[in-house]
C-alpha positions as CSV (number, residue, x, y, z in Angstrom):
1,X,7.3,-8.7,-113.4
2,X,4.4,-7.3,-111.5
3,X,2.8,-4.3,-113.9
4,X,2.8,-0.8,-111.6
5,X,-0.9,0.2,-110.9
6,X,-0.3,2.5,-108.1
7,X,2.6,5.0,-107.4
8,X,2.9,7.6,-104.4
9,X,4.8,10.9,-105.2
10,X,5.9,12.9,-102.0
11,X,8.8,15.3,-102.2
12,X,10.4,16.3,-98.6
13,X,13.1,18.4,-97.0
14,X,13.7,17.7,-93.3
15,X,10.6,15.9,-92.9
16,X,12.4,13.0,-90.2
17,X,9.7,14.5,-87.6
18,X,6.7,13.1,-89.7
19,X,7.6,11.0,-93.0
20,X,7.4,7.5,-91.5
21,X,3.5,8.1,-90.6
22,X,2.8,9.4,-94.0
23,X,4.6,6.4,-95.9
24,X,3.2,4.0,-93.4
25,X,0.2,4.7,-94.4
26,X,0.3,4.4,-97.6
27,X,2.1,0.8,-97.8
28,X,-0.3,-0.3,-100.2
29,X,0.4,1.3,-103.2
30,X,3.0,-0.3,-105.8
31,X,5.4,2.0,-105.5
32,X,6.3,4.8,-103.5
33,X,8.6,7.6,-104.9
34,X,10.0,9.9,-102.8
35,X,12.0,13.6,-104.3
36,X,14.0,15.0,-101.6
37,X,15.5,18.5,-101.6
38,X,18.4,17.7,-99.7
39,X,17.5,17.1,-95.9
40,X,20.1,16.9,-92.9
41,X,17.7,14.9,-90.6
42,X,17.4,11.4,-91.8
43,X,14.1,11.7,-93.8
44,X,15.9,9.6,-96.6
45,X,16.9,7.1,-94.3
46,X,13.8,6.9,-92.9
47,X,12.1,6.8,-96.5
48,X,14.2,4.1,-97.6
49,X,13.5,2.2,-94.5
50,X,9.6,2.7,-95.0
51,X,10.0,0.7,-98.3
52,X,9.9,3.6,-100.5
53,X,12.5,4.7,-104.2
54,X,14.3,7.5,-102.9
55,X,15.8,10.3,-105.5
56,X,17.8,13.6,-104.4
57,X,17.6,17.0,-106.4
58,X,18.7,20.0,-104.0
59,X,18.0,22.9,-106.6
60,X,14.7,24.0,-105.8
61,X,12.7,24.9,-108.8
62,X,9.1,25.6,-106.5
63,X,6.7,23.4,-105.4
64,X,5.3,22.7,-108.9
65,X,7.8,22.1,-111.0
66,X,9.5,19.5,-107.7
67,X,6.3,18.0,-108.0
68,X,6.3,17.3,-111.5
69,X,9.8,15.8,-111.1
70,X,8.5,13.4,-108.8
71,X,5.5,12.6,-111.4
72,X,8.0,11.9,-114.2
73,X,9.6,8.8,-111.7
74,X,5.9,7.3,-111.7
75,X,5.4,4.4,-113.4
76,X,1.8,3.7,-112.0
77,X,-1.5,3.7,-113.9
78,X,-2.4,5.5,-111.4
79,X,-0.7,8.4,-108.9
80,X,-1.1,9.5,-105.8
81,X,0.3,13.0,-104.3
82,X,0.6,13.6,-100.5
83,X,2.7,15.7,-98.4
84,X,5.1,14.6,-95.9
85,X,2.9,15.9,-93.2
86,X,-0.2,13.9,-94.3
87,X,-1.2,10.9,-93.9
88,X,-4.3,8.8,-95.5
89,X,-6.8,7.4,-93.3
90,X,-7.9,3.7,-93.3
91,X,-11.2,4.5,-94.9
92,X,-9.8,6.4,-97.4
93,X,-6.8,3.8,-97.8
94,X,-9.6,1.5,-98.9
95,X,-11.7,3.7,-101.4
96,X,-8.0,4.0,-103.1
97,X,-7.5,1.0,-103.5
98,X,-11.2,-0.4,-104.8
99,X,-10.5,2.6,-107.2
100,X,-7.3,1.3,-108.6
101,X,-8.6,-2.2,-108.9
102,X,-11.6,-0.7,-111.1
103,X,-9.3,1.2,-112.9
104,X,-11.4,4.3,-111.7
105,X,-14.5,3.1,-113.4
106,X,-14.9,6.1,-116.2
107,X,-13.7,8.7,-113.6
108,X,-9.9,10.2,-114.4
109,X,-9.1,11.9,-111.0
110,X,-10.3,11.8,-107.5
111,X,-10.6,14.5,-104.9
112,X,-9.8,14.0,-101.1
113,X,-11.2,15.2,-97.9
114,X,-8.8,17.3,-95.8
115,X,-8.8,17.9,-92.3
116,X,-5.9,19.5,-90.2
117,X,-4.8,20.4,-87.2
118,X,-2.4,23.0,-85.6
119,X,0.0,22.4,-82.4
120,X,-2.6,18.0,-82.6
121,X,-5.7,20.3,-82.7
122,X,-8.4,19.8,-85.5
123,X,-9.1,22.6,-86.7
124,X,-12.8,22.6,-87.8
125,X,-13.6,26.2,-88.9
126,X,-11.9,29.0,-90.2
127,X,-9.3,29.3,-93.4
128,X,-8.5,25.7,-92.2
129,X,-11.5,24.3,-91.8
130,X,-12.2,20.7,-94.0
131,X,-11.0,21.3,-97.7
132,X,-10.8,18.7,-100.3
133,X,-7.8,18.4,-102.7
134,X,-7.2,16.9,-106.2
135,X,-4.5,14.1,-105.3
136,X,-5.6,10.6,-107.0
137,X,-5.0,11.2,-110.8
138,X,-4.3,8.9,-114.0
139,X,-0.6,9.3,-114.7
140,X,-1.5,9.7,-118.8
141,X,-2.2,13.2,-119.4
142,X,-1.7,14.6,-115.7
143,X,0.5,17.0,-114.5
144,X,0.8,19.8,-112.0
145,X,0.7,22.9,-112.7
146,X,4.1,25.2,-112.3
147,X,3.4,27.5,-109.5
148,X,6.0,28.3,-107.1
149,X,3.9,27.5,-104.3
150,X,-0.2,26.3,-104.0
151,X,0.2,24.3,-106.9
152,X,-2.5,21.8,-108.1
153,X,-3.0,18.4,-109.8
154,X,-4.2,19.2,-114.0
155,X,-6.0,16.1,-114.7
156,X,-8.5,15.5,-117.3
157,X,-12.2,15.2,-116.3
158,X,-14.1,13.6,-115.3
159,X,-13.6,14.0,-111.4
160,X,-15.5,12.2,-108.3
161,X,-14.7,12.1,-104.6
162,X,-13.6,9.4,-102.5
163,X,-14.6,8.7,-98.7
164,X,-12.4,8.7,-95.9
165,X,-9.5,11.1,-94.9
166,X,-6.4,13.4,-96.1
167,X,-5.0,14.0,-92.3
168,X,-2.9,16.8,-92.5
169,X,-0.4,17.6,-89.7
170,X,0.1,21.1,-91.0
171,X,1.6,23.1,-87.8
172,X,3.5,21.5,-84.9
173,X,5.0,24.5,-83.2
174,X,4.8,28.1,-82.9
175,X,7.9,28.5,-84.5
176,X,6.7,25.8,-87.5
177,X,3.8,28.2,-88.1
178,X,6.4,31.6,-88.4
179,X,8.8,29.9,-90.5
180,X,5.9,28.5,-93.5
181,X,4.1,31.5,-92.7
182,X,7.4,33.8,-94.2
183,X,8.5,30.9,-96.8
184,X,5.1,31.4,-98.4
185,X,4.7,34.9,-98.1
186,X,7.8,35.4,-100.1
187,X,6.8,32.7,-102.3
188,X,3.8,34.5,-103.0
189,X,5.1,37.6,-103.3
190,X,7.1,36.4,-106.5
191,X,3.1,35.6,-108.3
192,X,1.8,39.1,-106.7
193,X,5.3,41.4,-107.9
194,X,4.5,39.7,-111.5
195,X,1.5,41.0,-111.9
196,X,2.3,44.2,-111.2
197,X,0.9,43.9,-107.5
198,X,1.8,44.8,-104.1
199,X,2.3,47.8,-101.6
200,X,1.7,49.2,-98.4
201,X,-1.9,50.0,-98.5
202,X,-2.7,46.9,-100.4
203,X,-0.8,44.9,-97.8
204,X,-3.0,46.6,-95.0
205,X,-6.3,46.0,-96.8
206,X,-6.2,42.2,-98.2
207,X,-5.1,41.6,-94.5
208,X,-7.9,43.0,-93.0
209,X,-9.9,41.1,-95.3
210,X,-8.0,37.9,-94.6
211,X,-8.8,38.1,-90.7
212,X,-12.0,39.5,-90.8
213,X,-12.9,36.6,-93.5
214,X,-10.9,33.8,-91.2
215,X,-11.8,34.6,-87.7
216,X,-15.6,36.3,-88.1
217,X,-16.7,35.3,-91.2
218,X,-16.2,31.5,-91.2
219,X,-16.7,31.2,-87.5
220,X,-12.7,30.5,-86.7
221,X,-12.9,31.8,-83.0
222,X,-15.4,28.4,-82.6
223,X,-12.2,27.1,-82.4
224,X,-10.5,28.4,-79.5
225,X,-7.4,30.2,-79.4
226,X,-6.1,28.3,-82.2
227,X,-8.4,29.9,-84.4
228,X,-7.5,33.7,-83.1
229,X,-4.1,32.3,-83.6
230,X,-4.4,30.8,-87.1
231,X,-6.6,33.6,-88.7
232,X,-3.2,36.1,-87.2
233,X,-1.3,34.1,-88.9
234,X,-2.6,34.0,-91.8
235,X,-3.5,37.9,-92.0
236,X,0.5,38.3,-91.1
237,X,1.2,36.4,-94.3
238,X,-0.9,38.0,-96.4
239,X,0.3,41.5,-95.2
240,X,4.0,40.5,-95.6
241,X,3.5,39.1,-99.1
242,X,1.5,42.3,-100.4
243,X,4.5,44.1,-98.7
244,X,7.5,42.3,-100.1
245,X,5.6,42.0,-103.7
246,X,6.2,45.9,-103.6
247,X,9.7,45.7,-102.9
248,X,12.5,44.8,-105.5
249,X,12.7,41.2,-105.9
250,X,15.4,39.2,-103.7
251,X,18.6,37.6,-105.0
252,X,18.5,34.5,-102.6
253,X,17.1,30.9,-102.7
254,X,14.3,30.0,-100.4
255,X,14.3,25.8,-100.2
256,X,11.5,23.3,-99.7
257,X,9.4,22.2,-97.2
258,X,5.8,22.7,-96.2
């Protein structure tokens, strides 16, 4: 029996629209485990089809804890995270893979180059501009961390970065961007309410900020309409998430999916 050096985690809900180009592109690793929340669509079809070791859980504990369910399936040396609506690049498909077959060469996690784009338009400035993300770890002595939402990779240093790209298909539609905009302003508002946070005049203030920062500040209108569009958007979900933080909590669930 082969010995696992690389697993992929991805967790999903109703991601039939965009899963098969994320696994595809990611057919070298080992294994690829996929955590779904429950989807309607065929994304576990289509998962299963692509190769990958397909679990279910449909309560929704929040981004981080999912995400360290999926981690706990792993049996590679190493782990990749991505997202259902990411994909890696061939350059950065092969900087993975020489690192694996070094066995990371001292380092214990990698970060990744992100680009993405909104309604297929790279976005190149702005809130959205080109981040880089923690998402090629050593399984031993990794985990994520157990926010609700914006959670990250905890990984023993040290840490280097790899070439190549995370593409990141993070908005298709109009109505995509409304729908993630609310799930993570209520998702937020959860952090904010805990700490004692929130209100009307905060809400108004920490969205100014947000689209003065976004749109002016790091030069979104360069890109277009999309970036008027993106840095509304994202001064909208700050402003509901200071609002609802000041509001009593609410006694529903909110599922999955970015």
């Amino acid at each position: 029996m082969s010995v696992c050096k690389l697993s992929v985690v991805v967790i999903t809900k109703n991601e039939a629209h965009c899963i098969e180009r994320c696994l595809r592109s990611v057919a070298f690793a080992d294994e690829i485990i996929v955590l779904d929340s429950g989807s309607t669509d065929g994304t576990t079809e289509i998962a299963t089809r692509c190769g990958a070791r397909v679990t279910t859980a449909t309560d929704w504990p929040g981004f981080g804890p999912q995400k360290n369910r999926a981690l706990a399936l792993a049996s590679g040396r190493w782990v990749l995270s991505i997202d259902a609506d990411e994909q890696v690049d061939a350059q950065l498909g092969d900087a993975i893979q020489r690192v694996v077959a070094k066995d990371g060469q001292g380092d214990n996690g990698f970060w990744l180059r992100r680009t993405s784009r909104f309604c297929g338009q790279q976005i190149r400035h702005g809130d959205w501009r080109g981040d880089r993300v923690l998402r090629l770890f050593r399984r031993e002595g990794s985990q994520f961390s157990p926010d609700l939402v914006h959670e990250r990779v905890l990984c023993p240093t040290p840490h280097a970065e790899l070439p190549g790209w995370l593409l990141h298909d993070s908005i298709e539609s109009m109505q995509d961007a409304i729908d993630k905009t609310m799930r993570y302003a209520r998702l937020g508002a959860v952090r904010l309410r805990e700490r004692g946070r929130g209100g009307l005049l905060s809400a108004w203030a920490h969205a100014s900020w947000t689209f003065l920062r976004g749109y002016l500040i790091r030069l979104g209108f360069l890109d277009g309409r999309q970036g008027l569009v993106i840095a509304g958007l994202n001064a909208w979900g700050t402003y509901m998430r200071y609002r609802l933080a000041g509001r009593p909590p609410e006694h529903h669930h909110h599922g999955d999916s970015r």
